[in-house]
Backbone bond lengths (Angstrom), bond angles and torsions (degrees), N, CA, C in turn:
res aa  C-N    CA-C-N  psi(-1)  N-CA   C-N-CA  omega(-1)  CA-C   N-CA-C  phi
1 X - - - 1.465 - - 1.530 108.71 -
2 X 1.234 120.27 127.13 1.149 137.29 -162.67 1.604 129.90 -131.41
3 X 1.452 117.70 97.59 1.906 97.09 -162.69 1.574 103.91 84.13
4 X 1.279 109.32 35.00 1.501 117.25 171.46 1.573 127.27 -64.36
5 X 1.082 144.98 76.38 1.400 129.38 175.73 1.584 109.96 -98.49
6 X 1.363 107.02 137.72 1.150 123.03 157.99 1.296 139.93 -99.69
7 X 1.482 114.21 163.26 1.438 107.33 -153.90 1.646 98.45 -153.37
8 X 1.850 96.90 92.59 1.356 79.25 155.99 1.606 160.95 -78.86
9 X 1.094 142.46 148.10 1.712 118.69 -162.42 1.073 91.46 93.83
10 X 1.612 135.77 6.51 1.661 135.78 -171.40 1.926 106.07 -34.89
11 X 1.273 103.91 -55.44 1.437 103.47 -176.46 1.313 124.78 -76.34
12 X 1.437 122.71 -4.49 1.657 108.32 171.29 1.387 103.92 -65.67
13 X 1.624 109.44 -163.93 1.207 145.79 174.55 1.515 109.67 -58.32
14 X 1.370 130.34 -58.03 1.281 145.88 169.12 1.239 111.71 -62.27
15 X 1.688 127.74 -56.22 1.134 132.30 177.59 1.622 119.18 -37.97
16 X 1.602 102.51 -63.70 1.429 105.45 172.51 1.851 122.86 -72.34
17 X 1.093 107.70 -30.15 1.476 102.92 162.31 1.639 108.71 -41.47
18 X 1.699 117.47 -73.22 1.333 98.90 -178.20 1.077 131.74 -50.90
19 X 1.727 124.51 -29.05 1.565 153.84 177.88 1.915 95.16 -51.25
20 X 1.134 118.23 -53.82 1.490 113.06 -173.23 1.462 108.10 -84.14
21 X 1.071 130.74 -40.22 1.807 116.70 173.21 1.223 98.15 -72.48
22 X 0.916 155.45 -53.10 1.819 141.56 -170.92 1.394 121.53 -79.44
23 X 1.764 112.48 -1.48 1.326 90.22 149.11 1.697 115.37 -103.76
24 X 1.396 107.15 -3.67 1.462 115.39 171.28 1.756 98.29 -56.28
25 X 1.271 123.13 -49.37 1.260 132.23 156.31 1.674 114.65 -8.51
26 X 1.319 88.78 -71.86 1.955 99.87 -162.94 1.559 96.95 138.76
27 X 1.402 144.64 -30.08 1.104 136.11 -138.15 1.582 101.97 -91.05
28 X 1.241 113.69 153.08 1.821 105.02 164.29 1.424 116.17 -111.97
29 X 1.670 96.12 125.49 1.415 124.27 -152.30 1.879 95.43 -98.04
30 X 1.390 104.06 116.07 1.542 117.90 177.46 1.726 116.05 -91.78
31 X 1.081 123.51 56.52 1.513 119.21 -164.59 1.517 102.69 -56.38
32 X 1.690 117.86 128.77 1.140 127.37 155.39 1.092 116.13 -91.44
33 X 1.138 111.27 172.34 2.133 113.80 -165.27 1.818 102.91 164.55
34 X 0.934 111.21 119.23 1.729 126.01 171.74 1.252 99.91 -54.11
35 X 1.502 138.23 -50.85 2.018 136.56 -176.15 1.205 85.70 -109.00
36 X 2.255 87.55 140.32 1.018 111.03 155.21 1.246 149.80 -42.32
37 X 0.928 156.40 157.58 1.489 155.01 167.43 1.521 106.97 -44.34
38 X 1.284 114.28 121.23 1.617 92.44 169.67 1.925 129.87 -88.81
39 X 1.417 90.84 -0.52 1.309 121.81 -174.92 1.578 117.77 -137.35
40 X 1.547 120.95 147.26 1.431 108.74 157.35 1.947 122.62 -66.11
41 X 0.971 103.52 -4.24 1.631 109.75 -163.26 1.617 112.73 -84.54
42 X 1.415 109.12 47.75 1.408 106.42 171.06 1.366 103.64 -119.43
43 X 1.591 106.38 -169.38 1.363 112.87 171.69 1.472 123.05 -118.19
44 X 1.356 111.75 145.00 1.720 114.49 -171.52 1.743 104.06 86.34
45 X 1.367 91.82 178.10 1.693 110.55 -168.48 1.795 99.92 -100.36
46 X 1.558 111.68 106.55 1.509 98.81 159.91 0.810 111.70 -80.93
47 X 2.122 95.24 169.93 1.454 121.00 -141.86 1.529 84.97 -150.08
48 X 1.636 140.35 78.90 1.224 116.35 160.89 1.356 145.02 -50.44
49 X 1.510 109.94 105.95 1.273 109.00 -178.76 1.759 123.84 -149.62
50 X 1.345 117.28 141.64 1.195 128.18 -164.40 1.912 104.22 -87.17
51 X 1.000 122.15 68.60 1.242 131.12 -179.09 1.404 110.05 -9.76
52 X 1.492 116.01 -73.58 1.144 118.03 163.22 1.250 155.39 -29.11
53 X 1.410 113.05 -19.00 1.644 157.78 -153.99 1.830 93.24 -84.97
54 X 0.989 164.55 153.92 1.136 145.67 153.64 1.864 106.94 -90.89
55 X 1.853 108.83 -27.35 1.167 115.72 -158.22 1.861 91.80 -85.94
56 X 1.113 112.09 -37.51 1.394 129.08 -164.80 1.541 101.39 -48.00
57 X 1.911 106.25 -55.25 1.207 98.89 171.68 1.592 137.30 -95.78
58 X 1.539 96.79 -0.68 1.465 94.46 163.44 1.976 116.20 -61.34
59 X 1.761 106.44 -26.66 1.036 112.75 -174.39 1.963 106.70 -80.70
60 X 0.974 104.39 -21.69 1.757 107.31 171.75 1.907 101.90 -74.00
61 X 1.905 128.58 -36.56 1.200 98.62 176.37 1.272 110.56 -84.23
62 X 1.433 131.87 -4.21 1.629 116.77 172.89 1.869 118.42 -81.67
63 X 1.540 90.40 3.30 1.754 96.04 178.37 1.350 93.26 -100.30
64 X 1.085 119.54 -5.31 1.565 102.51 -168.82 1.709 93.11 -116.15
65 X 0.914 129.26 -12.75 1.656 113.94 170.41 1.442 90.76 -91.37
66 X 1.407 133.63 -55.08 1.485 112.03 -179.62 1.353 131.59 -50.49
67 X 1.535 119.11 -11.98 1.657 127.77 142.75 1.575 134.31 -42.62
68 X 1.924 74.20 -45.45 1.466 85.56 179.47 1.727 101.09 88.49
69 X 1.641 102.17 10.73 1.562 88.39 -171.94 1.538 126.02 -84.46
70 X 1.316 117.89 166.00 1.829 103.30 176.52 1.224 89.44 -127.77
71 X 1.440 89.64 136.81 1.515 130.60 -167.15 1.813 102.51 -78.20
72 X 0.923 124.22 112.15 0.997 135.01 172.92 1.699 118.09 -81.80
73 X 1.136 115.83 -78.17 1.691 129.65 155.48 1.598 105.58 -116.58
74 X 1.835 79.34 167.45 1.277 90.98 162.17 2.022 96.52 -152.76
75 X 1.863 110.65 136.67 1.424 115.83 148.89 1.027 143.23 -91.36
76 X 1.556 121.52 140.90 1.417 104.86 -158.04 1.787 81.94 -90.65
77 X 0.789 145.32 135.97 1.537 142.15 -157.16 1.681 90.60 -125.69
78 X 1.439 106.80 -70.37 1.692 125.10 -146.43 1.760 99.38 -67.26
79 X 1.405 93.98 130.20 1.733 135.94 160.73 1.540 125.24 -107.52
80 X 1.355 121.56 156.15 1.108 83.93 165.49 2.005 95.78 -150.96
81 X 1.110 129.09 -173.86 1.406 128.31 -153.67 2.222 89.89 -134.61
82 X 1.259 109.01 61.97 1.772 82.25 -179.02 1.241 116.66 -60.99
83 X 1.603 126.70 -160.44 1.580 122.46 161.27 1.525 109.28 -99.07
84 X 1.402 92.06 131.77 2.000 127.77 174.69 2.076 71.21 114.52
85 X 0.837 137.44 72.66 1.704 133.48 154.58 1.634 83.81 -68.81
86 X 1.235 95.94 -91.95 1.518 135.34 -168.89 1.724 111.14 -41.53
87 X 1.313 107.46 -19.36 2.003 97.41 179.53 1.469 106.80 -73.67
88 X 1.204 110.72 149.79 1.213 125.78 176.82 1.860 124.60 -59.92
89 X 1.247 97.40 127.09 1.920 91.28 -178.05 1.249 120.37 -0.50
90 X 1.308 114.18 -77.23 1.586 121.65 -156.06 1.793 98.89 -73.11
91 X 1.560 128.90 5.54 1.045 116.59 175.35 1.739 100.22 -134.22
92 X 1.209 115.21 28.06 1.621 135.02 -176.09 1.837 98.75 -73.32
93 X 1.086 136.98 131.42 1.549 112.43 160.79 1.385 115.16 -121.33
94 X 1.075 136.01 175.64 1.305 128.84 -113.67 1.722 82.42 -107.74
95 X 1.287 115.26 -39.61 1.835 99.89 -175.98 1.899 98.10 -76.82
96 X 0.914 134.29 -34.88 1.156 117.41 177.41 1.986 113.47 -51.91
97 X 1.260 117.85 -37.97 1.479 139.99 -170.27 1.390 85.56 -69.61
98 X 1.534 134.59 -64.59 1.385 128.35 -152.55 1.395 100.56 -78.41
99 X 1.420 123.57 -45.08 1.444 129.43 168.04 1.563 121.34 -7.66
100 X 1.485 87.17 -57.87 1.717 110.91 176.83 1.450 131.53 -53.84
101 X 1.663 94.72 -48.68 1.394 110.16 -164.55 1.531 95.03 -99.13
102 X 1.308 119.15 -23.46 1.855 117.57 159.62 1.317 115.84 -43.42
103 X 1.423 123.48 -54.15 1.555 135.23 177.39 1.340 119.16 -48.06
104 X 1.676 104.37 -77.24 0.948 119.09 154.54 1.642 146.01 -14.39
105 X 1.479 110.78 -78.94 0.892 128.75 147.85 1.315 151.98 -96.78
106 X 1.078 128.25 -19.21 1.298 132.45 150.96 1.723 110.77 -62.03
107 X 1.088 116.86 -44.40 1.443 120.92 -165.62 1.619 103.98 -77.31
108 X 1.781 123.30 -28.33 1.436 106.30 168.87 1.463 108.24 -87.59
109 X 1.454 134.25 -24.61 1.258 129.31 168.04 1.448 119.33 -44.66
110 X 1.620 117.56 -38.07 1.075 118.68 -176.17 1.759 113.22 -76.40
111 X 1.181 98.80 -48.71 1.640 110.65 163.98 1.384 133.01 -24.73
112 X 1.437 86.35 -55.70 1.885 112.21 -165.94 1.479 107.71 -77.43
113 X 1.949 97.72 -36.22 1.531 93.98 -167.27 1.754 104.51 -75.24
114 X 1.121 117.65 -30.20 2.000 142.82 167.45 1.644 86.69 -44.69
115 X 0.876 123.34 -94.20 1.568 130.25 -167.09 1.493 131.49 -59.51
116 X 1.431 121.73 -19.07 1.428 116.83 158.16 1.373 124.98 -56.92
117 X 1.274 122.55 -36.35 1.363 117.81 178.82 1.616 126.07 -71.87
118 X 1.685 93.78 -16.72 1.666 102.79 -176.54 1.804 92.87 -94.04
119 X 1.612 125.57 -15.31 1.502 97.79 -178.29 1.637 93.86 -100.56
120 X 1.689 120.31 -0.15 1.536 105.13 179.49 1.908 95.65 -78.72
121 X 1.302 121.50 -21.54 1.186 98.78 -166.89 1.765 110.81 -89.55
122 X 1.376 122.61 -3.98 1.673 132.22 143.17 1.326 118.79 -53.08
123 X 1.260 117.33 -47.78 1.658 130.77 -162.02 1.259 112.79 81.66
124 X 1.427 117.59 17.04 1.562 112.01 155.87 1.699 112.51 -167.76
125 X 1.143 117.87 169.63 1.440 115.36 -166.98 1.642 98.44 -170.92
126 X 1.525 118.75 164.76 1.411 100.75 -171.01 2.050 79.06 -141.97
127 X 1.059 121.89 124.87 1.739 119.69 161.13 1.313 118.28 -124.60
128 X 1.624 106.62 125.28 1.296 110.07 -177.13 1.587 100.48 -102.73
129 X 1.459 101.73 148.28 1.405 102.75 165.79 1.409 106.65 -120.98
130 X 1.501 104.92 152.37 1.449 130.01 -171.53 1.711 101.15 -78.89
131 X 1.088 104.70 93.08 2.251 109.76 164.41 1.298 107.86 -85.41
132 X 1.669 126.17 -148.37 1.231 136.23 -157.56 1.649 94.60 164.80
133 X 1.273 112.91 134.09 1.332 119.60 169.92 1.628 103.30 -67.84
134 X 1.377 136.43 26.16 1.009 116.63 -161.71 1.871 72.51 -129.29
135 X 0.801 137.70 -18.74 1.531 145.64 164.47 1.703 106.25 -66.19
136 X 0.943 117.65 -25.70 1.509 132.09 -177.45 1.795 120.44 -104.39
137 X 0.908 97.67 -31.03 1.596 105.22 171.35 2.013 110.16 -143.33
138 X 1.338 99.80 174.87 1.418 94.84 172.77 1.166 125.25 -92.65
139 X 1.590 153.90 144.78 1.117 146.79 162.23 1.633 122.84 -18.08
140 X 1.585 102.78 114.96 1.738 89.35 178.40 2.047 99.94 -87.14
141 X 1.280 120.06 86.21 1.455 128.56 174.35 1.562 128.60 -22.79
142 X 1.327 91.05 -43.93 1.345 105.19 169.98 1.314 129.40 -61.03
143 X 1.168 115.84 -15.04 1.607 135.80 160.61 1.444 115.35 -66.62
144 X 1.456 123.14 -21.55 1.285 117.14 -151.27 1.874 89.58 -122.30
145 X 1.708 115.59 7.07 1.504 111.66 -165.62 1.934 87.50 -69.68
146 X 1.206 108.59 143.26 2.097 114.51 144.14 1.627 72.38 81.70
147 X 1.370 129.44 37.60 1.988 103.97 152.17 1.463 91.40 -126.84
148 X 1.563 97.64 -162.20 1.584 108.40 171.99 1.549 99.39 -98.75
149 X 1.281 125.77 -16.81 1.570 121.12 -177.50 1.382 128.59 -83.93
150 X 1.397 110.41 173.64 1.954 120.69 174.49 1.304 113.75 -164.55
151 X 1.177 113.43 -153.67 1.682 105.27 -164.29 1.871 73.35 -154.53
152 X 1.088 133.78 85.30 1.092 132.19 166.15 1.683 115.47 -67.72
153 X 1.806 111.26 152.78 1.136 104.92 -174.09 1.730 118.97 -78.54
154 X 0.796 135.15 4.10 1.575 148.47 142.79 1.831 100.67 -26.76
155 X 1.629 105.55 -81.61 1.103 101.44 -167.08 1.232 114.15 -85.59
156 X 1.561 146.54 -26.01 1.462 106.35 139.48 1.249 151.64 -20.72
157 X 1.521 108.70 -41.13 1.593 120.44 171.86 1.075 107.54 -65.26
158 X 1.815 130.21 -52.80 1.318 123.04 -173.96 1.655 114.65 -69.48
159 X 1.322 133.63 -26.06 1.550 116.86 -178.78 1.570 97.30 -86.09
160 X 1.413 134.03 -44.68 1.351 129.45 -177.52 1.464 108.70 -29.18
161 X 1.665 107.99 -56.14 1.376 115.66 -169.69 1.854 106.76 -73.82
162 X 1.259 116.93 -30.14 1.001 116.28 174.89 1.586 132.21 -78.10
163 X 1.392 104.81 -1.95 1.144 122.54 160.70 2.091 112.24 -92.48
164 X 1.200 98.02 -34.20 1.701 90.82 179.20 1.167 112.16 -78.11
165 X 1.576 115.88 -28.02 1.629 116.52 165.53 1.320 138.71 -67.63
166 X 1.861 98.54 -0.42 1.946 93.54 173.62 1.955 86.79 -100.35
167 X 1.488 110.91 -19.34 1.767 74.57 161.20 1.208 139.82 -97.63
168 X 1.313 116.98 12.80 1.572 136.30 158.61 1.643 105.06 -64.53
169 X 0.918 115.10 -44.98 1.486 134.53 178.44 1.482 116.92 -59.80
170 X 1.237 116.35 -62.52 1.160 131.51 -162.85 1.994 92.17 -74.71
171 X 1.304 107.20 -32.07 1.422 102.33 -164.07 1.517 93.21 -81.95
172 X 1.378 136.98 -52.29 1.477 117.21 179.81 1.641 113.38 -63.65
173 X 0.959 119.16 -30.57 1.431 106.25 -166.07 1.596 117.20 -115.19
174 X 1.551 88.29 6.32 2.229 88.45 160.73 1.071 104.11 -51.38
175 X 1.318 141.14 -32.65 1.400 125.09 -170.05 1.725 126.03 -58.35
176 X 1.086 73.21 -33.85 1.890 102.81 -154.58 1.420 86.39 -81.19
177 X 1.692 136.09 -6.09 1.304 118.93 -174.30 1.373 105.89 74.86
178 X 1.193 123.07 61.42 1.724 124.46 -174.88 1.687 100.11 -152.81
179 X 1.356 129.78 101.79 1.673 116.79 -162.15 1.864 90.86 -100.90
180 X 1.127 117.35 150.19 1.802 108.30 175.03 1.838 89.32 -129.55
181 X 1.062 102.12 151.75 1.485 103.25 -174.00 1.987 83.85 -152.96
182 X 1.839 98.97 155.82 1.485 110.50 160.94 1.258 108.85 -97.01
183 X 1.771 112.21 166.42 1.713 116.11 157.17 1.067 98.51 -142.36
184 X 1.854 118.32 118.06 1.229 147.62 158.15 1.062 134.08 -38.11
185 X 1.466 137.31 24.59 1.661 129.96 -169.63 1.140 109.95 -25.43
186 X 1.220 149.08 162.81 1.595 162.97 66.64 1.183 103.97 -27.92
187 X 1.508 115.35 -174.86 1.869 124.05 -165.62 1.396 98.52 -65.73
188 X 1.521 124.89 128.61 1.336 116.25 173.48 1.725 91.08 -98.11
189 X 0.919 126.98 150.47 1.832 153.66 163.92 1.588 108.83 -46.72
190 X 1.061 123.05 -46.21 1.420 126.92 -141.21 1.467 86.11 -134.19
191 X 1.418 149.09 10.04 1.080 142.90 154.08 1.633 120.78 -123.34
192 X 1.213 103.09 16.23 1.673 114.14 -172.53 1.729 110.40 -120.34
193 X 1.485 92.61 138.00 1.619 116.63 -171.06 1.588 112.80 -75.77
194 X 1.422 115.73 -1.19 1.505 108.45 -164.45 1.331 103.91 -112.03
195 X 1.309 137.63 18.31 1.271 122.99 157.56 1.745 140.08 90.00
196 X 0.983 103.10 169.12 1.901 81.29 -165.20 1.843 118.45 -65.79
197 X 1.474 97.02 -17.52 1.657 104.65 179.09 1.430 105.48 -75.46
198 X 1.240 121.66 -51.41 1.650 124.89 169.03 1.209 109.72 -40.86
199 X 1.573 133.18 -60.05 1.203 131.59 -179.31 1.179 111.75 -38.56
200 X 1.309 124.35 -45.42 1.358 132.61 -154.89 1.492 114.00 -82.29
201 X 1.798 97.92 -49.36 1.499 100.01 171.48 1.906 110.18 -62.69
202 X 1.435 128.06 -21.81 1.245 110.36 -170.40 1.267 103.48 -92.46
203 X 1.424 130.52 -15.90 1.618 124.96 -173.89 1.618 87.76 -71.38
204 X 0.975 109.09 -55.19 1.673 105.12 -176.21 1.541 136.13 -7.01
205 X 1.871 90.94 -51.72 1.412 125.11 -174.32 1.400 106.26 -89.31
206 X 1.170 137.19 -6.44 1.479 131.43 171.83 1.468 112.14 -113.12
207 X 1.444 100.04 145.48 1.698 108.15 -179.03 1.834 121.66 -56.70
208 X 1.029 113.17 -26.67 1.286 120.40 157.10 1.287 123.10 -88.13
209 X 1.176 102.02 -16.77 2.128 89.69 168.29 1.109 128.85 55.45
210 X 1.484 100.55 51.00 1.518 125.21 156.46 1.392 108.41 -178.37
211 X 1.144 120.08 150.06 1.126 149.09 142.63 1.751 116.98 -36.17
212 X 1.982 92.20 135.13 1.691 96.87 -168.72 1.258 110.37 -57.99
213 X 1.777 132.49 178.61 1.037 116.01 144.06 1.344 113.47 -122.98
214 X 1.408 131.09 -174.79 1.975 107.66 -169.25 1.744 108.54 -77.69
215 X 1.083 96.52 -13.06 1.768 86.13 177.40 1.640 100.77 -82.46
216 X 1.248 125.62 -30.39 1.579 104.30 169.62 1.945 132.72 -64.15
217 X 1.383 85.69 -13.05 1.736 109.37 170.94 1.182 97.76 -58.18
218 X 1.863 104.40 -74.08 1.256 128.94 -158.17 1.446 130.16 -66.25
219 X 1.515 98.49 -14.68 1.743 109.20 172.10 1.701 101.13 -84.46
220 X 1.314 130.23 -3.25 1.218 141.48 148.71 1.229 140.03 -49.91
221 X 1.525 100.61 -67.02 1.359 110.15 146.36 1.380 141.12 -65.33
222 X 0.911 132.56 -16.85 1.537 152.24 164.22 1.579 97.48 -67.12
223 X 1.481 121.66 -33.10 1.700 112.93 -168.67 1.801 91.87 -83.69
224 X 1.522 93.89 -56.90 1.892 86.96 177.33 1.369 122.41 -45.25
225 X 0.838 103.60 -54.39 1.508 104.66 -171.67 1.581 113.13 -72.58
226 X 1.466 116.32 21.03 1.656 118.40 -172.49 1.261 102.65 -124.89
227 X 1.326 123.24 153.35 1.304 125.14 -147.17 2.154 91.21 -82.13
228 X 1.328 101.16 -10.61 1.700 126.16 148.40 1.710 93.16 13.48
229 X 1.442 72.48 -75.60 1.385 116.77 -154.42 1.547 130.52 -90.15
230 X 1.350 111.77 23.46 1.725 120.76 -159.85 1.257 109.52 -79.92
231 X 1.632 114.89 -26.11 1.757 93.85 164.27 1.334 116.56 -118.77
232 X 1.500 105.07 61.40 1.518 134.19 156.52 1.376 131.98 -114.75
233 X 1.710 106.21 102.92 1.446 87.45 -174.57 1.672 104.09 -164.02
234 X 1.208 120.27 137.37 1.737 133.01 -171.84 1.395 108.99 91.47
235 X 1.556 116.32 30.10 1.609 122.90 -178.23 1.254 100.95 -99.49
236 X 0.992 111.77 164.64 2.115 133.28 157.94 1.568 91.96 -123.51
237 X 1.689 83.15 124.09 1.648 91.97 166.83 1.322 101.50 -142.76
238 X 1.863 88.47 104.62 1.969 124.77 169.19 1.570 107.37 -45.69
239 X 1.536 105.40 98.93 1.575 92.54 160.59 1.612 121.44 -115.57
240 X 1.669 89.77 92.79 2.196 94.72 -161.46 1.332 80.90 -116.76
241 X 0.964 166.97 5.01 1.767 146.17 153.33 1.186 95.10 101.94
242 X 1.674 126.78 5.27 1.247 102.63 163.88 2.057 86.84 133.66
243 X 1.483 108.40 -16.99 1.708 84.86 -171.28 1.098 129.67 -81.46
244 X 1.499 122.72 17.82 1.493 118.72 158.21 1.214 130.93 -104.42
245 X 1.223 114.18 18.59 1.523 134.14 179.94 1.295 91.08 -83.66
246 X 0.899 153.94 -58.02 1.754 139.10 -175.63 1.063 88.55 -37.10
């Protein structure tokens, strides 16, 4: 295995978006993901694994030196939605809250710390982490009145931080030839729970007037993670069509 990037959350919507431009690339794409495949019809080689797990992924870097593979990238992709996502603060409870920031963060900490040593021993490596304009600005609420959805403060906390942590990243290990960069979604279309009226009310609010879709993420990531991009690195690059310019 050769030009390895991984991708956790490999099997969502986002996951495989990046999974199909980077192997259009050349690269071989290792999707991680806690559930099985429910189908053969994805893209890249799964890799079951519980991000969170500490043993789970010590057992993903001994599959990957017993490959023999070099790690090319790695995304921190995976989120996750438990139940009470969506209740309001004062009725938030505390494993649903950690749930979040377990995924999130614990699960790319564990990742990153697994995989630096396999791109220090290349002399270069490229990791993107998965943000959210909602890490970057605050929820406009009023967007979310008459759906089932929200932008709870859980996951603000987790992309905010996950955006300051690819430049923590990027700053110890530029040396080593390792660049970490964020990518900002806004509402992507094709990965959102609120429906064709939501769509409509949020294209509204952006200067392009519509809503992302995951290949506009993913033609993102494909630039970071390309040598594109080699003296790029400890950025967030917002791709909302324009809604944080207000």
């Amino acid at each position: 295995m050769k030009d390895v990037v991984l991708i956790s959350g490999g099997l969502g919507v986002l996951g495989q978006a990046y999974a199909r431009v980077l192997t259009e690339d050349g690269y071989d794409v290792l999707a991680l993901d806690c559930k099985e495949p429910e189908n053969d019809g994805f893209t890249g080689e799964f890799f079951a694994c519980d991000i969170t797990n500490e043993a789970q992924v010590e057992t993903l870097g001994k599959h990957l030196e017993s490959k023999g593979a070099e790690v090319h990238g790695l995304i921190n992709n995976a989120s996750c939605q438990p139940e009470g996502f969506t209740n309001e603060l004062e009725d938030y409870s505390l494993s649903s809250y950690r749930a979040v920031l377990d995924v999130n963060l614990l699960g790319s900490f564990l990742l990153t710390r697994m995989s630096v040593p396999l791109m220090q021993a290349r002399g270069k490596g490229s990791i993107v982490n998965v943000g959210s304009i909602q890490g970057v600005v605050a929820p406009t609420f009023e967007m979310y009145e008459d759906t089932d959805i929200t932008s709870p403060l859980a996951y603000s906390v987790a992309k905010a931080a996950m955006i300051h942590s690819s430049k923590w990243v990027a700053s110890r290990y530029g040396p080593d030839g390792i660049r970490c960069n964020a990518v900002s979604p806004g509402g992507v279309n094709d990965h959102q729970k609120g429906g064709a009226e939501f769509s409509v009310k949020y294209a509204s609010k952006t200067p392009l007037r519509r809503m992302a879709h995951s290949t506009d993420v993913a033609e993102a990531v494909r630039f970071l993670m390309s040598d594109r991009a080699s003296y790029i690195t400890g950025q967030n690059l917002v791709v909302d069509g324009g809604w944080t310019i207000y």
